[in-house]
C-alpha positions as CSV (number, residue, x, y, z in Angstrom):
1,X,65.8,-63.9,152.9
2,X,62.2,-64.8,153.2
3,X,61.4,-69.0,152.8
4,X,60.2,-69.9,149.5
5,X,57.3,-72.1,150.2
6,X,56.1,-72.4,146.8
7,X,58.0,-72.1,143.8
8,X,56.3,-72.4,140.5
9,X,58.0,-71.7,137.2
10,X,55.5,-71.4,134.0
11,X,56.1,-69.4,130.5
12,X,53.8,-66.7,129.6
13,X,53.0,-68.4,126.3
14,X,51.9,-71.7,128.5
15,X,48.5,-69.5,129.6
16,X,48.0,-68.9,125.9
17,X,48.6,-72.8,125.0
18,X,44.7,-73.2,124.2
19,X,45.0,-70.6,121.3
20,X,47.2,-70.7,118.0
21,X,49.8,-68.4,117.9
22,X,50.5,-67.9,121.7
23,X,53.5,-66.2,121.1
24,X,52.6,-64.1,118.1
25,X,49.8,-62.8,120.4
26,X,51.8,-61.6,122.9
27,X,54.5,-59.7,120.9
28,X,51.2,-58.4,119.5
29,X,50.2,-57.0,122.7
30,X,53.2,-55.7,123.7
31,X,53.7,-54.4,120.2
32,X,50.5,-52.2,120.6
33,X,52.6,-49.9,123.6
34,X,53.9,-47.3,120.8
35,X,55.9,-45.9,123.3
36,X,57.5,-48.1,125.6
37,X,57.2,-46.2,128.7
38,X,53.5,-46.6,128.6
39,X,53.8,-49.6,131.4
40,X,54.1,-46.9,133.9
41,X,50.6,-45.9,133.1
42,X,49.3,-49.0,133.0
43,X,51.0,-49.8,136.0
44,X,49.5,-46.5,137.8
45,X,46.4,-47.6,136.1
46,X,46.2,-51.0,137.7
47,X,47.3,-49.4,141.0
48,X,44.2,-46.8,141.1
49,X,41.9,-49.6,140.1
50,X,43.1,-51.4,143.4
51,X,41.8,-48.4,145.7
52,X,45.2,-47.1,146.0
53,X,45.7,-43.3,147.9
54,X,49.3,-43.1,147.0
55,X,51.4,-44.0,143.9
56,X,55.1,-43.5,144.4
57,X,57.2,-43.9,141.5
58,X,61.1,-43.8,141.5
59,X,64.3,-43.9,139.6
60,X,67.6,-45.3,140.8
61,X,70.9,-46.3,139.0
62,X,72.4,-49.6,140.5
63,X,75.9,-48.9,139.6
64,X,77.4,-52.2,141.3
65,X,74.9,-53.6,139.1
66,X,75.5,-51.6,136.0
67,X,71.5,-51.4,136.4
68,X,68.4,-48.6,136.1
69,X,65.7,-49.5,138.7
70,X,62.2,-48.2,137.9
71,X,59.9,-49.0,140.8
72,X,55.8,-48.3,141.0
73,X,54.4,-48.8,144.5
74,X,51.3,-48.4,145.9
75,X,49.3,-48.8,149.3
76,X,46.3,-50.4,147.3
77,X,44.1,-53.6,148.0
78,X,47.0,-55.6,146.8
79,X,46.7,-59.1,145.3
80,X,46.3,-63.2,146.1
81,X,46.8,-66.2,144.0
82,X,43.5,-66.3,142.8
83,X,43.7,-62.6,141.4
84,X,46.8,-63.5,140.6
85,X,46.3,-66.4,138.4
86,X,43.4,-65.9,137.1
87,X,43.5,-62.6,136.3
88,X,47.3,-60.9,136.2
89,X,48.8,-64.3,134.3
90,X,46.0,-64.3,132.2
91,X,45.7,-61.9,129.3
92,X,42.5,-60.4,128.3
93,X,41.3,-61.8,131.7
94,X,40.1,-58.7,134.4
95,X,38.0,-57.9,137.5
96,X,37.4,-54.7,136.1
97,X,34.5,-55.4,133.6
98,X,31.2,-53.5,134.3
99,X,32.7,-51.3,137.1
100,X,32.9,-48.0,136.4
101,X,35.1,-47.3,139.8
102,X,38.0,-49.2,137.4
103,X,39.8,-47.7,134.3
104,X,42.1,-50.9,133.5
105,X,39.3,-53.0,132.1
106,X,41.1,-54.9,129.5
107,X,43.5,-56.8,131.9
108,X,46.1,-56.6,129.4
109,X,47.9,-53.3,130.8
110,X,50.7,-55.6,132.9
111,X,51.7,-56.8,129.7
112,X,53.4,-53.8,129.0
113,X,56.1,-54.1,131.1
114,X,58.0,-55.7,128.3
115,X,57.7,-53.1,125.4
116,X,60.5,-51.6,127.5
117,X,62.4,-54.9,127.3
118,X,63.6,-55.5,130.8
119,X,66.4,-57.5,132.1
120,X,64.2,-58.8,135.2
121,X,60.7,-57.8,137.0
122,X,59.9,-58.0,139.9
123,X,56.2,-57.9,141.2
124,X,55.6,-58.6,145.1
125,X,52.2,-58.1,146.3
126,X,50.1,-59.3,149.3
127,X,46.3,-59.4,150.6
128,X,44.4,-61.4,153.2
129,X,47.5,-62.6,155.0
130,X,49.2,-64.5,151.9
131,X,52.4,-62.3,150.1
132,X,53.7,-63.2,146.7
133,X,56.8,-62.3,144.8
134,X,56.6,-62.7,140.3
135,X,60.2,-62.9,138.6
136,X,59.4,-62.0,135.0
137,X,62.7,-62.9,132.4
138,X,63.3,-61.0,129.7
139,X,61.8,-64.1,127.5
140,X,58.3,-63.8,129.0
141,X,58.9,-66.5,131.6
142,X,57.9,-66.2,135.2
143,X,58.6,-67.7,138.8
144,X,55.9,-67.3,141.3
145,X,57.1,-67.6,144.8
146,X,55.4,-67.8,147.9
147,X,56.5,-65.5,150.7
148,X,55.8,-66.9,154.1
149,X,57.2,-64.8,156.6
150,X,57.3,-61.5,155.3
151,X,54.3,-58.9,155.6
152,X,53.5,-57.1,152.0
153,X,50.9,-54.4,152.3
154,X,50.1,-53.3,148.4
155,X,52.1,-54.0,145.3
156,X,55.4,-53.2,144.2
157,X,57.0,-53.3,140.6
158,X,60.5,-53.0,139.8
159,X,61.8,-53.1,136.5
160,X,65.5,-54.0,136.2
161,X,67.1,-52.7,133.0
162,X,70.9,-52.9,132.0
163,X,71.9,-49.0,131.8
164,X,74.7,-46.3,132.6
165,X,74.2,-43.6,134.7
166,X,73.9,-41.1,131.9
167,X,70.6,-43.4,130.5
168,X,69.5,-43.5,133.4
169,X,68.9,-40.3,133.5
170,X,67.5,-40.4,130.1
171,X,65.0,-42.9,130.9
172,X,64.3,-40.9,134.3
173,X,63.6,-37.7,131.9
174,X,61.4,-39.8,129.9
175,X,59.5,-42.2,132.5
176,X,58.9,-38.6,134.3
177,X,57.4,-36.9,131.3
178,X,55.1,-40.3,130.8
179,X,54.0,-40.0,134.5
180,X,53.4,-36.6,134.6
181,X,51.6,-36.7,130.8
182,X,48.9,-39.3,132.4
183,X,48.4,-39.0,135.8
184,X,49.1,-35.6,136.5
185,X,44.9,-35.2,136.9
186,X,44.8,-37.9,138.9
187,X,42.9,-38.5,142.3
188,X,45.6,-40.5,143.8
189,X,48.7,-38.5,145.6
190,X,51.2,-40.0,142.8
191,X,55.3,-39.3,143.3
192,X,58.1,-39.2,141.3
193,X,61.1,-39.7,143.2
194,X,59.0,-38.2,145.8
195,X,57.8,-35.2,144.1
196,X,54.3,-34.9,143.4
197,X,52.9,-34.8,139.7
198,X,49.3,-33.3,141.0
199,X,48.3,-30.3,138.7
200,X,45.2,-27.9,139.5
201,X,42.6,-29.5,137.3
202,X,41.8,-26.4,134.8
203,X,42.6,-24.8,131.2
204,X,44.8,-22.3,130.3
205,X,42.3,-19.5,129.4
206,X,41.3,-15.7,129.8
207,X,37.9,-16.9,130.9
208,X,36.3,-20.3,131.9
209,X,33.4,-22.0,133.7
210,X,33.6,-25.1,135.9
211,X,31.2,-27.7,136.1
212,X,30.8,-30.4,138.8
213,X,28.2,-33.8,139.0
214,X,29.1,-37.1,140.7
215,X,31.6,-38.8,138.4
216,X,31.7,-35.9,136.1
217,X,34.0,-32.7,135.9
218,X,34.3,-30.0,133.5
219,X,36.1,-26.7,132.4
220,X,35.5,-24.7,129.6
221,X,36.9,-21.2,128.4
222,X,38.3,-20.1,125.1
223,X,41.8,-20.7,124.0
224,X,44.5,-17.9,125.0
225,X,45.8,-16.1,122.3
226,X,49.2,-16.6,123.3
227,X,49.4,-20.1,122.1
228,X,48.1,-19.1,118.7
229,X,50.1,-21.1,115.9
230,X,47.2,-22.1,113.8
231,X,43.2,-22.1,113.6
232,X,40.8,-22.7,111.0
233,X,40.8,-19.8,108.8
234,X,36.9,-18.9,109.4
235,X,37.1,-18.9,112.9
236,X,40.7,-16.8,113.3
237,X,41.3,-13.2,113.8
238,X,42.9,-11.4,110.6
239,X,45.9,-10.8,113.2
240,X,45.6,-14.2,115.8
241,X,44.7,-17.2,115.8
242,X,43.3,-20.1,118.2
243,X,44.5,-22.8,119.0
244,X,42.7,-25.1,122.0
245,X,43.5,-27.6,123.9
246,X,41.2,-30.9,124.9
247,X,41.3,-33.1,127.2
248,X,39.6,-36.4,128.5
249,X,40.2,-38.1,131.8
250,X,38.9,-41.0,133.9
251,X,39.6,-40.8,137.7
252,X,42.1,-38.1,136.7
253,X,43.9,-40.6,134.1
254,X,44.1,-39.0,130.5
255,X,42.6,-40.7,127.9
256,X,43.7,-38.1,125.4
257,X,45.0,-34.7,125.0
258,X,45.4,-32.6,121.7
259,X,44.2,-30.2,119.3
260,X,41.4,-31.8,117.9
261,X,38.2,-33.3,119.1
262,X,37.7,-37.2,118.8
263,X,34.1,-36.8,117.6
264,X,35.0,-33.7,115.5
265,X,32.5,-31.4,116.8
266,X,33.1,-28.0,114.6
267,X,30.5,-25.9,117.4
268,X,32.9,-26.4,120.0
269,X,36.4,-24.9,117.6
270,X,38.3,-22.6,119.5
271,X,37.1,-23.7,122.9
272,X,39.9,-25.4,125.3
273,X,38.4,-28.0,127.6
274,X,38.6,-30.6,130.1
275,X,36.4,-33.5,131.2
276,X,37.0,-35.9,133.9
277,X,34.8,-38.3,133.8
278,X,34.1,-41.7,135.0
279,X,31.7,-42.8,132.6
280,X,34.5,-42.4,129.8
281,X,36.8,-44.9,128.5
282,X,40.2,-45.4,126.5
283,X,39.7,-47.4,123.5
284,X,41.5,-51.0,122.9
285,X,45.2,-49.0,121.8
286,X,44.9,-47.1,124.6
287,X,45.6,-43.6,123.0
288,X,42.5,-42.4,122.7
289,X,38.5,-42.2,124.4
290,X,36.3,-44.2,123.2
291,X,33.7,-41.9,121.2
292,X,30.4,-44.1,122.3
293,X,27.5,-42.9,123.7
294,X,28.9,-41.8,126.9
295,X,31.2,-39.4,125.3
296,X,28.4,-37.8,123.5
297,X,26.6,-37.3,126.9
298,X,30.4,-35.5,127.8
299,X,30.4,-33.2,125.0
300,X,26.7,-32.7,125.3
301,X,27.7,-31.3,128.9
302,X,30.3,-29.1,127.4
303,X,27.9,-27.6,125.2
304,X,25.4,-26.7,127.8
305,X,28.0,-25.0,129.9
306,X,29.1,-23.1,127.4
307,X,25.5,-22.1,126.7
308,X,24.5,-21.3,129.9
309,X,27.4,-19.7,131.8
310,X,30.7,-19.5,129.7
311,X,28.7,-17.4,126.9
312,X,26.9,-15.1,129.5
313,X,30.0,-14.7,131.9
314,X,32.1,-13.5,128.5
315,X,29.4,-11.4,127.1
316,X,28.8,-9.5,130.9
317,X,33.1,-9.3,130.8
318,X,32.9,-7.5,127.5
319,X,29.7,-5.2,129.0
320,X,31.8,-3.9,131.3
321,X,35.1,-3.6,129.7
322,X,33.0,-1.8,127.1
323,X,31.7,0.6,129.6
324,X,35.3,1.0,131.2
325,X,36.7,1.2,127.4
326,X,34.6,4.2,127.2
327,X,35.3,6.1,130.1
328,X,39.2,5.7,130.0
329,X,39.1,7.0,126.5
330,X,36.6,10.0,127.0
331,X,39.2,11.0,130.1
332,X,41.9,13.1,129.8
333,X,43.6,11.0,132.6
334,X,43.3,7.9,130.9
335,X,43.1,5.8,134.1
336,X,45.0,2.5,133.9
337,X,43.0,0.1,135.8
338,X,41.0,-2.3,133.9
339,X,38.5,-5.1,134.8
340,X,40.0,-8.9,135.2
341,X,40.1,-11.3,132.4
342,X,40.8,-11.0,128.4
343,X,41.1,-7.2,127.0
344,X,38.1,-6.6,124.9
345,X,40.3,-6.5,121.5
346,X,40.5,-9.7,122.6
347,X,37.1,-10.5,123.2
348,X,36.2,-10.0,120.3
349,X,38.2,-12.6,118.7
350,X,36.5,-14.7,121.1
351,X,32.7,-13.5,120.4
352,X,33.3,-14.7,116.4
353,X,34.0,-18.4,117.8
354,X,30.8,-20.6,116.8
355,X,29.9,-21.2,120.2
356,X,30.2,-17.4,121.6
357,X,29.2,-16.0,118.3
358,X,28.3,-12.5,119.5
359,X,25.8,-12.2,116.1
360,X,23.8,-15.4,116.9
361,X,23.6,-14.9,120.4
362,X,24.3,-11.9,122.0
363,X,22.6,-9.0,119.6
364,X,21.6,-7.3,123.1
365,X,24.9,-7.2,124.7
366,X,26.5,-3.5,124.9
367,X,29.8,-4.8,124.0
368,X,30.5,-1.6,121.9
369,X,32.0,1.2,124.1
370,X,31.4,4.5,122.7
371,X,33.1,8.0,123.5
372,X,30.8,10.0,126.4
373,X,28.0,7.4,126.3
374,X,26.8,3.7,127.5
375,X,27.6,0.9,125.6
376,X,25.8,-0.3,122.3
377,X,24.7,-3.4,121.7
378,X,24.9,-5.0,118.0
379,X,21.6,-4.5,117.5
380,X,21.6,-0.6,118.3
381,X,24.9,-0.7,116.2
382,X,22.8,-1.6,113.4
383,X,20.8,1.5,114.1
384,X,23.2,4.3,114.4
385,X,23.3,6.9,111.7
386,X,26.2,9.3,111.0
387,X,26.9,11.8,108.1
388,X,29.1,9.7,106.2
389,X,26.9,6.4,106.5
390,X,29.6,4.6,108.1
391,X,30.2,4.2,111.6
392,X,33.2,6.3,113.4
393,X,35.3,5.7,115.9
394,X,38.4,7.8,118.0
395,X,40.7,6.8,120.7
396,X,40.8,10.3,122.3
397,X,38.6,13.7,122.8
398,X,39.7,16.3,119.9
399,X,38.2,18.7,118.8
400,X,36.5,17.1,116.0
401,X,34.9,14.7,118.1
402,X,33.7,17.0,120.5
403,X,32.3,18.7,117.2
404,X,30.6,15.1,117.0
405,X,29.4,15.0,120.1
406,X,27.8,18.0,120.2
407,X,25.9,17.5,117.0
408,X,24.2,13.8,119.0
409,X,26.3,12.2,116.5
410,X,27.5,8.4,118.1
411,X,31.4,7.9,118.0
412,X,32.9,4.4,119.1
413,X,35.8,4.5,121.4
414,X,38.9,2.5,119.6
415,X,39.5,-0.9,120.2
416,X,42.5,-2.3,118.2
417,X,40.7,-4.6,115.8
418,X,37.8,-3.4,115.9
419,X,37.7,-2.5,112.4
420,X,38.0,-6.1,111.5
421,X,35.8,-7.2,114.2
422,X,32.8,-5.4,113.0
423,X,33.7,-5.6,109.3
424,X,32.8,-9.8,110.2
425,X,29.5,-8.2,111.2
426,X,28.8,-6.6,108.0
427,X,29.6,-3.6,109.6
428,X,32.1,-0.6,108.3
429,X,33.8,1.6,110.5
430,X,36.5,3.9,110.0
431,X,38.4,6.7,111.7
432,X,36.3,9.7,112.6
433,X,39.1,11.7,111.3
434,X,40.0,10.2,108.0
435,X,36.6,11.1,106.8
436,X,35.2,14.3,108.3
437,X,37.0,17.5,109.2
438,X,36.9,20.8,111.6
439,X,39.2,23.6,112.6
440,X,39.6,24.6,116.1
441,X,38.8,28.6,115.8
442,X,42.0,31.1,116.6
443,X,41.1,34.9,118.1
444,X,41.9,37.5,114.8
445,X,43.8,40.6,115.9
446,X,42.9,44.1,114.6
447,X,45.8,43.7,112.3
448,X,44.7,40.0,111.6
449,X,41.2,41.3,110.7
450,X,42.6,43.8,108.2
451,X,45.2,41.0,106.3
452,X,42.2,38.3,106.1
453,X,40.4,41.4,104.5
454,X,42.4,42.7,102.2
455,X,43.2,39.3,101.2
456,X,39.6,38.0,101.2
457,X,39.2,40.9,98.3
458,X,42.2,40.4,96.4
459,X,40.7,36.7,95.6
460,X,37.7,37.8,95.1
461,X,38.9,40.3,92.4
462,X,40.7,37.1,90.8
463,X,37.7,35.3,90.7
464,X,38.2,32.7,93.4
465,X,34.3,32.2,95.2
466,X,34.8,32.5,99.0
467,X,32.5,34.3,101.6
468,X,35.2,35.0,103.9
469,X,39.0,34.0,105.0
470,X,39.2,32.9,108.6
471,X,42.1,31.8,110.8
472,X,42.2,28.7,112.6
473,X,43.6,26.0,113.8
474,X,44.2,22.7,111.5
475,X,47.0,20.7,113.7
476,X,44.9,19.3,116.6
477,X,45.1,15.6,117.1
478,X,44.4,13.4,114.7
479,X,43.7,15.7,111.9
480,X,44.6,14.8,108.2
481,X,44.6,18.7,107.5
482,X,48.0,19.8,110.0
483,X,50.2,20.6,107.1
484,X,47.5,21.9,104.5
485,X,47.7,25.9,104.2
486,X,43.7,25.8,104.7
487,X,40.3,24.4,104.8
488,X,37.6,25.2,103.4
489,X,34.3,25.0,104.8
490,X,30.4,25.7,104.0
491,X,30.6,27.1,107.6
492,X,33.5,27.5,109.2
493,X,34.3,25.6,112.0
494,X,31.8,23.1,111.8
495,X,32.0,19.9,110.5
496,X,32.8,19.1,106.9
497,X,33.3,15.8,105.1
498,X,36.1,17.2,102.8
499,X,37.7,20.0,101.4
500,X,34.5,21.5,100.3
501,X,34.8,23.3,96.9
502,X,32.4,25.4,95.8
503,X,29.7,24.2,93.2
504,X,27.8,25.4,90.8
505,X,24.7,25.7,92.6
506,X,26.4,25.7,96.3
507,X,27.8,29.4,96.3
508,X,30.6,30.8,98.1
509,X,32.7,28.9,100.8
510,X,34.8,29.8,104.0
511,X,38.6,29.3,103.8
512,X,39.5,28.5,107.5
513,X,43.9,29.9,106.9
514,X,46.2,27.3,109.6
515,X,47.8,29.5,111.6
516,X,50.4,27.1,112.3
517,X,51.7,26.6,108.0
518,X,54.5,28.2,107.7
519,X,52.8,30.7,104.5
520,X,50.1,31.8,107.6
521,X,52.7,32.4,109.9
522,X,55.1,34.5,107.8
523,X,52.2,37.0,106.5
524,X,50.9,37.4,109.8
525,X,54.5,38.5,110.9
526,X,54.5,40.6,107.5
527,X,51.4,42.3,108.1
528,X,52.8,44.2,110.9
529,X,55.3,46.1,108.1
530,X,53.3,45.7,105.5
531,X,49.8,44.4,105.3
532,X,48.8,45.1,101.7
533,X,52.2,42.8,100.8
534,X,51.3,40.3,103.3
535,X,47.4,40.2,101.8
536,X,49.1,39.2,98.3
537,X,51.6,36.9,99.7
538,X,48.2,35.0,101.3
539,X,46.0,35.4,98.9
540,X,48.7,34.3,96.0
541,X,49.1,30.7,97.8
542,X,45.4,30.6,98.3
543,X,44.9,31.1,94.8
544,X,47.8,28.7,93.3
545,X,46.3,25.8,95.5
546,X,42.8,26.6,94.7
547,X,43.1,25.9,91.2
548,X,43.3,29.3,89.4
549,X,45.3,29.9,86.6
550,X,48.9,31.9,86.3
551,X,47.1,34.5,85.0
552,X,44.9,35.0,88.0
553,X,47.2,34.6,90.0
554,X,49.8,37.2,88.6
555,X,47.0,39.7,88.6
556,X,46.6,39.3,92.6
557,X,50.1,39.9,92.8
558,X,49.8,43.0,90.7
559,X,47.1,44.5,92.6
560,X,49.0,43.7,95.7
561,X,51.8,45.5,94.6
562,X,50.1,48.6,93.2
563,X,47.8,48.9,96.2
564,X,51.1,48.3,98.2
565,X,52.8,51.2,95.9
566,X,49.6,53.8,96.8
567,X,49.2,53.5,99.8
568,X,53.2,54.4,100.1
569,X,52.6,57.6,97.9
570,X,49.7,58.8,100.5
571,X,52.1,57.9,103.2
572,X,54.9,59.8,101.6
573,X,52.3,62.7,100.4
């Protein structure tokens, strides 16, 4: 045991003798700690401020002593009995002022130590040859003792609390979780129980920027989806939401972490960030940064990084996923690589965020993939044209589209949301399908020419306007029509916006018959017994569906039959 040279007892509250209320002050301090393991902060805190590389902070259970030992050493500067008296033992007192190399700057942060309400503390430091050793009690007294013949390189604290094993543990768990909460950024090498709490300075995000400047770091990207629990409803997808993550840091040391920006700044919603910054300070609690003109500067930086490279980096992402969109989607193979970062349905989501507005500042971007083609842009969205006056959009090559296609009429290749996405816009898109219609041509047989002939004139006889019957093919993908008995057409096989009926002044129409209905099928198989029957059987569901009366209808049956009966007598005859 080293010889105690000097051995001087003094109560807290003596250094506070000169102001009323010594005592109430200093519960007051301690009182401000809401949660009690916030002295290993300030203890890390005062240990960075003293040039300290390495931090190491451990957890032991004295069990002859029915005692938890938390310890905080470092390899800083250390201190003497000036710093100490002056400065340590005095509250409010501090080095630190004006130096923005030190976080502390309130001297107050030791006081902490006793929101956890320790049994004993024990504080042995050195510098310049002299080593010290501080007994704090449990009622804010202390014992200062002078170590002569011991060498003590640093400072150590070790707080002595009466605990079992299991709390131990418990107040391991949760000492741990402080530590790792506020220093995990920083520039020390800090341990707990010899395991370091160093994290990659970054954000969870599909997409971000870094920014670097003496004293100053920054990243920036969009929030990732996958923490979506809850957004402001203007700034959310109909089927995600946001939600970001901010941080502030000083040598590494959070100042605050959460949901919501300080300053409130609504242009940067949706954004997760981080800023490490010297210049940036905690306010007087010590649970949040100081919103002074020095964070401004911070969030100014932010903004400009978003402007300049986080906005252009996501809109040249979404070029080319657009253009790869595109080409997956107009390939029968459908190809499965795709370029790195956020899928462009997601994207999207991003590009309606206030800062990355895709509207306000990226009109020229081709972020629109399209089937067979290059990109649009927003602007040459606004421009496109097709025969419904809405824009269309597929996820595959069918026939219809090629129909499209080959008429220079634009189709968008499907993005889940996209819908939604450009309805924000002021834009309307729908399925290519759901509005306009074709039939894929089927090769008529002799026999098939003669039933759709037959046919064609047993409705005309019952009054029903056509041009011609036709058989083709209503069940390719996509289509609406797969289960209807026809289509008819102004021209068949083109392109039609409906089942086009014939108008007054529009004359006759062509009824495209799907060969795959089951009515279709059994006349065609018919029609090699007995054509005339199968041309009624047709022409009768043609008729029923396209609106003529029983009468009508009974006639076609009727000349079905007697043709069918006469051309048995000439057979017979």
């Amino acid at each position: 045991m080293p010889e105690r040279s000097r051995v001087r007892k003094r109560s807290a509250a003596d250094i506070l003798s000169a102001r009323a209320g010594a005592d109430e002050a200093l519960d007051a301090l301690v009182g401000q700690f809401t949660d009690p393991y916030s002295f290993l902060r300030e203890l890390v805190q005062n240990s960075l401020d003293a040039g300290s590389t390495c931090v190491d902070v451990t957890f032991e259970h004295r069990a002859d002593q029915g005692m938890a030992a938390i310890t905080v050493a470092d390899n800083g500067e250390g201190m003497n009995e000036k710093i100490i008296d002056e400065h340590l033992l005095t509250l409010f007192s501090s080095t630190k002022e004006n130096d923005l190399t030190k976080i502390g700057k309130f001297g107050i942060g030791f006081v902490s130590i006793f929101a956890i309400q320790p049994d004993l503390v024990i504080l042995e430091t050195g510098q310049a040859g002299e080593a010290w050793r501080l007994l704090f009690h449990p009622d804010a007294s202390f014992e200062k003792l002078s170590i002569d013949d011991e060498i003590i390189e640093g400072t150590t604290v070790t707080l002595l609390k009466a605990a079992s094993a299991k709390h131990t543990d418990e107040i391991r768990e949760r000492g741990g979780a402080t530590v790792r909460y506020w220093c995990k950024y920083a520039e020390a090498d800090i341990t707990i129980d010899g395991e370091t709490v160093r994290e990659p300075f970054d954000v969870d995000a599909p997409l971000s920027v870094r920014y670097s400047e003496p004293g100053t770091e920054i990243v920036v990207g969009p929030a990732p989806l996958a923490q979506a629990q809850s957004a402001r409803e203007a700034h959310a997808s109909t089927f995600v939401s946001v939600l970001p993550l901010v941080g502030f840091y000083n040598r590494g040391l959070t100042l605050v972490e959460g949901q919501q920006l300080p300053g409130g700044e609504d242009d940067l919603a949706g954004l997760s960030f981080r800023i490490k910054s010297r210049y940036l300070e905690h306010t007087l609690t010590r649970d949040n940064v100081l919103v002074d003109e020095s964070y401004r500067k911070a969030i100014d930086l932010v903004r400009r990084q978003v402007s300049e490279r986080l906005r252009p980096a996501l809109y040249q992402h979404m070029e080319v996923a657009a253009q790869r969109r595109g080409e997956i989607l107009s390939s029968a193979e459908h190809p499965a690589t795709k370029p790195d970062g956020p899928p462009l349905e997601e994207a999207y989501l991003y590009a309606r965020l206030p800062a990355l507005a895709l509207d306000e500042h990226g009109e020229k971007a081709k972020v629109f993939p399209v089937l067979r083609g290059e990109p649009l842009s927003l602007a040459q969205l606004r421009k496109v044209r097709t025969p419904v006056g809405v824009l269309l959009y597929a996820a595959k090559i069918t026939p219809l589209v090629e129909r499209l296609l080959g008429a220079g009429i634009t189709v968008l290749a499907y993005v889940p949301g996209f819908a939604e996405f450009l309805g924000k816009l002021e834009l309307r898109a729908v399925p290519a399908a759901s509005v306009l219609h074709t039939a894929v041509e089927v090769a008529a047989s002799a026999r098939d020419e003669a039933l759709l002939a037959l046919a064609t004139r047993l409705l005309d006889e019952a009054g029903c306007r056509l041009r011609r019957l036709c058989l083709g093919d209503l069940s390719y993908p996509d289509s609406v029509n797969a289960g209807a008995l026809y289509l008819r057409q102004q021209q068949a096989f083109g392109i039609s916006q409906a089942d086009e009926k014939p108008s007054l002044l529009g004359g006759a129409r062509d009824i495209v018959l799907n060969v795959k209905h089951p009515l279709v099928a059994h006349g065609r198989k018919l029609a090699e017994r007995d054509v005339t029957l199968a041309a009624a059987l047709l022409a009768q569901g043609v008729a029923a569906l396209d609106g003529l009366d029983a009468e009508a209808c009974d006639r076609i049956a009727a000349d079905g039959l007697s043709r069918a009966r006469r051309m048995a007598e000439g057979r017979g005859g």
